[in-house]
KOLMIDREN-886929 format. One line per 3 residues: their letters; for each residue x negated, y, z negated of N, C-alpha, C. Coordinates in steps of 0.02 Angstrom, whole numbers, padded with zeros to 5 digits. Example, Ala and Ser with C-alpha at 12.3 -4.5 7.8 and 13.67 -1.06 7.14 Angstrom:
% residues 2
as	-00660:-00284:-00390:-00615:-00225:-00390:-00660:-00165:-00390; -00642:-00112:-00354:-00684:-00053:-00357:-00645:00002:-00394
% end
This chain:
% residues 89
xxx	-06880:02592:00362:-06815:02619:00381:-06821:02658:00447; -06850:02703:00441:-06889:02733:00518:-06895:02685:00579; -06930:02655:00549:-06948:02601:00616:-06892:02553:00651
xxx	-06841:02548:00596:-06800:02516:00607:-06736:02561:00648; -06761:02613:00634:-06681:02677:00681:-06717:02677:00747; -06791:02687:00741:-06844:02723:00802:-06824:02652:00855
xxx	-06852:02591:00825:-06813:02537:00863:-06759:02519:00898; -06714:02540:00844:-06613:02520:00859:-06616:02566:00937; -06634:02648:00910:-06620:02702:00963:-06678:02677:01036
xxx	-06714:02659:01038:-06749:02608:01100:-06702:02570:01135; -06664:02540:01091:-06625:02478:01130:-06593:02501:01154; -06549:02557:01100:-06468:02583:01142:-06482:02628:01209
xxx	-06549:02666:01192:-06550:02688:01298:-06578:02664:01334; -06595:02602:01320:-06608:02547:01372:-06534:02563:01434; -06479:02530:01398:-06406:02543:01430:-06362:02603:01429
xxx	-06336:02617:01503:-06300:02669:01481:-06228:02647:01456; -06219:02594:01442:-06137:02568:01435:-06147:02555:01360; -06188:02524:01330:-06220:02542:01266:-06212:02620:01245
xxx	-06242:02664:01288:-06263:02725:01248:-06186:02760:01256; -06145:02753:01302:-06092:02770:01281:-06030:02744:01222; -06049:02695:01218:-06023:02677:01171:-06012:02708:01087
xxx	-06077:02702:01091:-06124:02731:01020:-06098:02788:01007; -06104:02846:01058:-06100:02907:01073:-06026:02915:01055; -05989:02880:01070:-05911:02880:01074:-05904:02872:01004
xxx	-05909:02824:00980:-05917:02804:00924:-05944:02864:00870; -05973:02892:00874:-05993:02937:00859:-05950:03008:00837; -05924:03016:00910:-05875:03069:00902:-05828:03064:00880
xxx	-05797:02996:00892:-05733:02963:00845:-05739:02961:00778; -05788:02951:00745:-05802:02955:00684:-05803:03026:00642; -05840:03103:00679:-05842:03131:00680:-05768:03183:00670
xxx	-05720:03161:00728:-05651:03181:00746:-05621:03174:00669; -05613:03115:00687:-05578:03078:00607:-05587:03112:00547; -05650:03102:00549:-05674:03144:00465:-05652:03217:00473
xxx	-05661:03240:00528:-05626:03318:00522:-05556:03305:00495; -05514:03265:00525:-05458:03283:00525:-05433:03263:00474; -05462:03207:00416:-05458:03211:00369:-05474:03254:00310
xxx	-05519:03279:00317:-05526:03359:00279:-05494:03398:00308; -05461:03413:00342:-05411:03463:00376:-05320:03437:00324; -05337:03409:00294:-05276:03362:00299:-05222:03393:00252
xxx	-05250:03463:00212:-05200:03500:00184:-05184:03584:00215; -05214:03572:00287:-05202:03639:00345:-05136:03615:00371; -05118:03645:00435:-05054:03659:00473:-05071:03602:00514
xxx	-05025:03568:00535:-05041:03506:00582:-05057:03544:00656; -05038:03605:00661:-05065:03629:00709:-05161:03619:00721; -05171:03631:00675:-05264:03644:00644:-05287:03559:00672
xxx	-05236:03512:00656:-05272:03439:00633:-05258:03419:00738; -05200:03434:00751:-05199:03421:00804:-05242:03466:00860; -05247:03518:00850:-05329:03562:00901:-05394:03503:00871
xxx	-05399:03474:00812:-05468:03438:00780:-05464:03368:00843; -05398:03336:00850:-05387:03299:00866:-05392:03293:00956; -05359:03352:00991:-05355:03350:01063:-05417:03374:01070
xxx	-05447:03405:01052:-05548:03427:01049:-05579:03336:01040; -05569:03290:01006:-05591:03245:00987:-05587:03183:01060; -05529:03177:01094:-05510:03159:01127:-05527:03194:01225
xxx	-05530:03246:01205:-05575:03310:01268:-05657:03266:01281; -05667:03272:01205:-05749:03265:01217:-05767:03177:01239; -05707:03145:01203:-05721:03059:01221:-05691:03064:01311
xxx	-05652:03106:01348:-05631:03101:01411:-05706:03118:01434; -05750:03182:01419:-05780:03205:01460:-05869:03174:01431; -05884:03134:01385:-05925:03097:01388:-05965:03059:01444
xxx	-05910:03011:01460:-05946:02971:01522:-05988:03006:01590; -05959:03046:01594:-05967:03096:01653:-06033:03160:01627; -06061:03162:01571:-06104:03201:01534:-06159:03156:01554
xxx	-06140:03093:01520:-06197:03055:01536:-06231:03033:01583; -06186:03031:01630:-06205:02994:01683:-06238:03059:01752; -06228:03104:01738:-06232:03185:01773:-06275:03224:01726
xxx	-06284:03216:01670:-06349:03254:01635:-06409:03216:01631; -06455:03268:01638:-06519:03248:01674:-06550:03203:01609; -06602:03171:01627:-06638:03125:01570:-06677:03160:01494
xxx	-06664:03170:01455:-06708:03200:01406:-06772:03131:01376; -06843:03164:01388:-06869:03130:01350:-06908:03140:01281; -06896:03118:01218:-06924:03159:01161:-06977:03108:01154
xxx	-07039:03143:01120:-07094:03117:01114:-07100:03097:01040; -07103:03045:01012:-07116:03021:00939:-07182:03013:00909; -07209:03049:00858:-07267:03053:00849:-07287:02979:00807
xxx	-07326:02944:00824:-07337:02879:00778:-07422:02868:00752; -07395:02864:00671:-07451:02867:00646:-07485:02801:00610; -07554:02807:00597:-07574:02727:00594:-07592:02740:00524
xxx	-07571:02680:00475:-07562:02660:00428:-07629:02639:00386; -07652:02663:00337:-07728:02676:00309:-07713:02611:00300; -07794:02591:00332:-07845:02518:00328:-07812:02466:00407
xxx	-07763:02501:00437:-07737:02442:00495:-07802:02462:00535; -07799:02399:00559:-07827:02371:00639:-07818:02406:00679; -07866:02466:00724:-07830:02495:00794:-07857:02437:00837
xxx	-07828:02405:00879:-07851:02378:00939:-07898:02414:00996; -07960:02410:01004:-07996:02445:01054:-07987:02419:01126; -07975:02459:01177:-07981:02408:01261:-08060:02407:01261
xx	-08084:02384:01318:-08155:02383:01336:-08121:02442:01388; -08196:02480:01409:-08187:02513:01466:-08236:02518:01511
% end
């Protein structure tokens, strides 16, 4: 399962039109579910959940493309009895 997210998340920042997507996707999903648990507050409450939701999908593209690169380091561990491959040196 790991390997399979550690993977997926490789591909998606390969692209940044990909990674916005995702990301969007993300917050949209996020938005929503608020505002559905919000859903017995003041429509005032659901609509701040909502114009916040829509703020952050405007100002996305421009995050990404203007914030600097983060790189996280993944620790990977080898699996009792595998094969390490040796180089010559």
């Amino acid at each position: 399962m790991t390997t399979t997210f550690t993977e997926m998340m490789l591909v998606l920042s390969q692209w940044v039109d990909v990674s916005i997507l995702s990301k969007a996707t993300l917050v949209l999903l996020l938005g929503l579910t608020a505002t559905s648990l919000a859903k017995g507050k003041r429509a005032s409450v659901r609509h701040l959940v909502l114009a916040a939701m829509f703020a952050a999908l405007l100002a996305l593209p421009l995050a990404v493309l203007t914030a600097p690169a983060v790189t996280i380091e993944v620790p990977v561990s080898v699996a009792a009895g595998a094969k390490i491959p040796i180089s010559p040196e």
